[in-house]
N, CA, C and O of each residue as an XYZ file, in Angstrom:
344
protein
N     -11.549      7.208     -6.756
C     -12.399      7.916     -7.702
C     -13.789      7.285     -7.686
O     -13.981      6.069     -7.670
N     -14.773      8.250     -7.691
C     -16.429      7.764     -7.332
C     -16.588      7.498     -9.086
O     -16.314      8.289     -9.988
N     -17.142      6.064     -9.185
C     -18.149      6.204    -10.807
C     -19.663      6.095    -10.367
O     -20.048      5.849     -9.224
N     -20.375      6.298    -11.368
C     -21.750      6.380    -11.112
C     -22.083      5.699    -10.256
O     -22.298      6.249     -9.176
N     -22.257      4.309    -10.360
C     -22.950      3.123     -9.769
C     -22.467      3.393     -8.110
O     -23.352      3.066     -7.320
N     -21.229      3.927     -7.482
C     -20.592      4.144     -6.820
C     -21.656      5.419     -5.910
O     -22.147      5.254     -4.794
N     -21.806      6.816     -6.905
C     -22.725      7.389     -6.549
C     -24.351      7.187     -6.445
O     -25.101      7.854     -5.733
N     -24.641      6.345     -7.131
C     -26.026      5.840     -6.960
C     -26.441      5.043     -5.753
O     -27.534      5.193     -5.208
N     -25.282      3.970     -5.257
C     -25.521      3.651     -4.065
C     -25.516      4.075     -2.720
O     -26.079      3.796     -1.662
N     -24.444      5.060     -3.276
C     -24.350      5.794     -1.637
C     -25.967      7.379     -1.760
O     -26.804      7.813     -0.969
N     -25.708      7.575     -2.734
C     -26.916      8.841     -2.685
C     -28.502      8.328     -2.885
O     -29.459      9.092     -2.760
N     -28.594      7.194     -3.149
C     -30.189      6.749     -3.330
C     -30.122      6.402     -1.738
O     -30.321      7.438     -1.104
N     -29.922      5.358     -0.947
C     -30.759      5.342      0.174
C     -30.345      6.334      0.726
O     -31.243      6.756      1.454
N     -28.895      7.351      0.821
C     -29.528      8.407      1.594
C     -30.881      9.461      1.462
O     -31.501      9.964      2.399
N     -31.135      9.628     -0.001
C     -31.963     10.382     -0.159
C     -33.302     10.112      0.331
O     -34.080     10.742      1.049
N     -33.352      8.829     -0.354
C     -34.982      7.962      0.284
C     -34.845      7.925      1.473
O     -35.836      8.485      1.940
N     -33.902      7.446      2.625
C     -34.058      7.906      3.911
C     -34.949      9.073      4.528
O     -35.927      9.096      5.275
N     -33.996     10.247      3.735
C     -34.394     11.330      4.302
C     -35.412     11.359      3.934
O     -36.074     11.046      4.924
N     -36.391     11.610      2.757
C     -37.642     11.493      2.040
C     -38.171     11.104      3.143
O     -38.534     11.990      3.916
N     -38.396      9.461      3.592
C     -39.105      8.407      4.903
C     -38.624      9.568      5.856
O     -39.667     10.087      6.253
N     -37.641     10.171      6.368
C     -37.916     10.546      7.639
C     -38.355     12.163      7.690
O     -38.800     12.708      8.700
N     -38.153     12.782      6.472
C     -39.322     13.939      6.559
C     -40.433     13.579      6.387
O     -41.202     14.183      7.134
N     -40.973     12.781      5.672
C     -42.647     12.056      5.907
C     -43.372     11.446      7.050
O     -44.574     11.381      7.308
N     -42.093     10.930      7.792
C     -42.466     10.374      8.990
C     -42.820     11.442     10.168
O     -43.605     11.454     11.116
N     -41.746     12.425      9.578
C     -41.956     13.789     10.754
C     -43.107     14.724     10.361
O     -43.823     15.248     11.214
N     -43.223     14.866      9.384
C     -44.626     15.488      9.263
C     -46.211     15.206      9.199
O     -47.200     15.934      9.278
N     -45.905     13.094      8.924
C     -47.305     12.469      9.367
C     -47.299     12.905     11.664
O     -48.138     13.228     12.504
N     -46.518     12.751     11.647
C     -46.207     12.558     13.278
C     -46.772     13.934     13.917
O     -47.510     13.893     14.901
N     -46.306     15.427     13.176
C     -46.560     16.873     13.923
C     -48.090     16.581     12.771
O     -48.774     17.570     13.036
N     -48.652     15.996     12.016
C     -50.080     15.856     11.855
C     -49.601     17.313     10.564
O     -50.478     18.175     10.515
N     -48.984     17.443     10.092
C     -48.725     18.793      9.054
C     -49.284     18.686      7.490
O     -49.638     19.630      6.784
N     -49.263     17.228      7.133
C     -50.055     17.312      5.616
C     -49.415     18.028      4.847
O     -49.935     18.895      4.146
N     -47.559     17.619      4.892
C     -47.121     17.787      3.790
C     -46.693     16.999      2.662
O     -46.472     17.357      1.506
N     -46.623     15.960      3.154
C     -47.035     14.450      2.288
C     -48.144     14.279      1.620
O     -49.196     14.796      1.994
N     -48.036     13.422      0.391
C     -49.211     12.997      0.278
C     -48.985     11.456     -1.024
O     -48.691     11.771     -2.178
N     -49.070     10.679     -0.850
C     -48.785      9.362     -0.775
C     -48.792      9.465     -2.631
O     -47.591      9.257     -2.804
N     -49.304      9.626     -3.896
C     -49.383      9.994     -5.443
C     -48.602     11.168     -5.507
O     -48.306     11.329     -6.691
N     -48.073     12.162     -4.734
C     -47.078     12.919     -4.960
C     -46.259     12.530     -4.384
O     -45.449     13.430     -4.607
N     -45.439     11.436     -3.370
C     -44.318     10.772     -3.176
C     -43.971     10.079     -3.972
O     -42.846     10.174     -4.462
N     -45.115      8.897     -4.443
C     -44.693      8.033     -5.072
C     -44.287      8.684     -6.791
O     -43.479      8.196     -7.581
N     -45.165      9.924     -6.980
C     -44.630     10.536     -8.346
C     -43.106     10.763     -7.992
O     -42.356      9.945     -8.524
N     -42.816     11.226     -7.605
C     -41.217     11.743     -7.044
C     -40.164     10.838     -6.909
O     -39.052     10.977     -7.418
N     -40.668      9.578     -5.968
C     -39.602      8.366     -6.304
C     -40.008      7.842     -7.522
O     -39.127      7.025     -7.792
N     -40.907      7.833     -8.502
C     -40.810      7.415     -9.750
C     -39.587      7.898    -10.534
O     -38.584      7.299    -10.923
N     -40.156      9.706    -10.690
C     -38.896     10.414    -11.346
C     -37.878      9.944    -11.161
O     -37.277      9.311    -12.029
N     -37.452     10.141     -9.999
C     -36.044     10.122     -9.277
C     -35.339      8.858     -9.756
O     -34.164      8.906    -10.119
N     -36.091      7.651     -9.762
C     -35.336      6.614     -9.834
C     -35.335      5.879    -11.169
O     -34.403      5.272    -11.697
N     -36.689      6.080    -11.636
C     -36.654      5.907    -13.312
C     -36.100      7.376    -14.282
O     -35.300      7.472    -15.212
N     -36.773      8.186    -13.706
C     -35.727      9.219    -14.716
C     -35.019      9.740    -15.162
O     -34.977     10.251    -16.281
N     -33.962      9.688    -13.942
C     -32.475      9.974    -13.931
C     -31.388      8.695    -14.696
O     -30.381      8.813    -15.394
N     -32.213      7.356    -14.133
C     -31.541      6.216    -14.402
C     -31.495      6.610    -16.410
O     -30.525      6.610    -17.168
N     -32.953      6.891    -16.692
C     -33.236      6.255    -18.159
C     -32.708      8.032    -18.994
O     -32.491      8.330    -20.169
N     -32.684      8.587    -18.121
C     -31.810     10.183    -19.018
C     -30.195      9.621    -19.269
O     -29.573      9.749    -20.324
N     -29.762      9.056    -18.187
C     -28.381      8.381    -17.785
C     -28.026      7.428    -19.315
O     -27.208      7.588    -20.221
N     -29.036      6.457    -19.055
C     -28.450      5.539    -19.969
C     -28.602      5.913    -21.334
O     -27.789      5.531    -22.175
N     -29.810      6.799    -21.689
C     -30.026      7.364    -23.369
C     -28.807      8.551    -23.338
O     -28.465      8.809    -24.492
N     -28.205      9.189    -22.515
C     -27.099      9.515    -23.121
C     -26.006      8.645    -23.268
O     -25.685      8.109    -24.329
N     -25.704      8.575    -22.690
C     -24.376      7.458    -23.081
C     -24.483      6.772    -23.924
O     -23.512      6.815    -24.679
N     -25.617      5.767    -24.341
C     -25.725      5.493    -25.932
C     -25.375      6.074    -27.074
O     -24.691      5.700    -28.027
N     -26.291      7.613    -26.684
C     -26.549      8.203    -27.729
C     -24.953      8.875    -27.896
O     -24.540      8.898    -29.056
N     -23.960      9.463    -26.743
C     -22.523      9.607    -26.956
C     -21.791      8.689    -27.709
O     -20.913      9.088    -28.474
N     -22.169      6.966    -27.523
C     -20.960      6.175    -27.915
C     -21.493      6.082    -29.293
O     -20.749      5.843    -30.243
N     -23.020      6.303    -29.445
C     -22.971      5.806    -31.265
C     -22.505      6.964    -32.079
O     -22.241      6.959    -33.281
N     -22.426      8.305    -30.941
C     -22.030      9.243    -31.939
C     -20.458      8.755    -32.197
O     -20.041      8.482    -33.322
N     -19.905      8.709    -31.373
C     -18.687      8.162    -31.053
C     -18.183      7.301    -32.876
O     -17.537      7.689    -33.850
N     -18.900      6.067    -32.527
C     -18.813      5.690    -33.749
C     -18.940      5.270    -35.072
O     -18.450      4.485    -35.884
N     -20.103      6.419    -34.907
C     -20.562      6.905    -36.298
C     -19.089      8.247    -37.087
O     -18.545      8.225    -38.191
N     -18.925      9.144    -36.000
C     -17.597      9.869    -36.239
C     -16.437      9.275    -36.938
O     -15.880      9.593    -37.989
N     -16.200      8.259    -36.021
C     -15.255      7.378    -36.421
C     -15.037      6.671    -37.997
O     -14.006      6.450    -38.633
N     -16.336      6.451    -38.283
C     -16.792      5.632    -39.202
C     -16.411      7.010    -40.692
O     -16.772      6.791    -41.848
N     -15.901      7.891    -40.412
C     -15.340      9.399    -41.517
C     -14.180      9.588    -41.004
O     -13.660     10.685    -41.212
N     -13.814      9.085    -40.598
C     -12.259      9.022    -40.267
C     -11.252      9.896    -41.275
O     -11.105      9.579    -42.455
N     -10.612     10.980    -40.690
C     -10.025     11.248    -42.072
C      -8.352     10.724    -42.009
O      -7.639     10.891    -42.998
N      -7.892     10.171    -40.928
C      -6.140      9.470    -40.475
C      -6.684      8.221    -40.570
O      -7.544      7.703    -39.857
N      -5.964      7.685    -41.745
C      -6.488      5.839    -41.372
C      -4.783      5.237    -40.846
O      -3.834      5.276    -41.630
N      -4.655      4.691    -39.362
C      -3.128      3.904    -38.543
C      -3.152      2.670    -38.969
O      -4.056      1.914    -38.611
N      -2.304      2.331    -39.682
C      -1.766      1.120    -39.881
C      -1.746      0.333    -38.924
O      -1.573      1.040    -37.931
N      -1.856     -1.205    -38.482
C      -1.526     -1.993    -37.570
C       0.255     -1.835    -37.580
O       0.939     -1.991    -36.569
N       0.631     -1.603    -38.514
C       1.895     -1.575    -38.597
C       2.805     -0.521    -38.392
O       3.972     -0.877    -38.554
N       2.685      0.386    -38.159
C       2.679      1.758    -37.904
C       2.310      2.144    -36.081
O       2.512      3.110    -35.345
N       1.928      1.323    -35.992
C       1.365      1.401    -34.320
C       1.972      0.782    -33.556
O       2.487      1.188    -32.515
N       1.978     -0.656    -34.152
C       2.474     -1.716    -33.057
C       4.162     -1.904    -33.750
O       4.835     -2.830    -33.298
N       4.533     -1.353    -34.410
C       5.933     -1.269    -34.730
C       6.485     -2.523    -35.740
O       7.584     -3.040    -35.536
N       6.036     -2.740    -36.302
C       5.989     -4.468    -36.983
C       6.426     -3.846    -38.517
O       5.694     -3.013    -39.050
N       7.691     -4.323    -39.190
C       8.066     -3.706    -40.018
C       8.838     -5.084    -40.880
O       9.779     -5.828    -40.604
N       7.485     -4.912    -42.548
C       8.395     -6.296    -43.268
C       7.132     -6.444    -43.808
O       6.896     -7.374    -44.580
C-alpha cells in the first residue's frame, strides 16, 4: 500500500525530471517555451503548495476529529472495554 510520503518520492523527481527535460528540449529546438520566473513559479506551487494544502488539512481533520469527540454522546467505561469486572 502507497502512503503519501511514498507518493511524493516516487512522483516529485519524476515530475521535475520531466519539467528539466522538456526545458532542456525546447531551450535546444531554440522554441521559447520556458521561461526561467514562470518555472520557478511552478516548482514553487508544486512543491510548497501541495505540501502546505496537505498538511492544513489534516490538522484541520484531526482537530475536528477532536473537538467532535470532546460532545461525545456514548461515554465506554475502561471497564466495559477491557473486560475488568469488580
Amino acid at each position: 500500500m502507497l502512503t503519501i510520503p511514498d507518493v511524493y518520492a516516487v512522483g516529485l523527481p519524476t515530475i521535475a525530471g520531466l519539467i528539466i527535460l522538456k526545458a532542456m528540449f525546447s531551450a535546444y529546438k531554440k522554441c521559447n517555451y520556458y521561461h526561467l520566473n514562470d518555472t520557478a513559479g511552478t516548482a514553487g506551487l508544486l512543491l510548497v503548495g501541495n505540501i502546505a494544502v496537505l498538511l492544513i488539512s489534516q490538522v484541520l481533520i484531526i482537530g475536528g476529529y477532536f473537538y467532535l469527540y470532546s460532545f461525545s454522546f456514548i461515554k465506554v467505561s475502561a471497564h466495559l472495554l477491557f473486560g475488568v469486572y469488580g
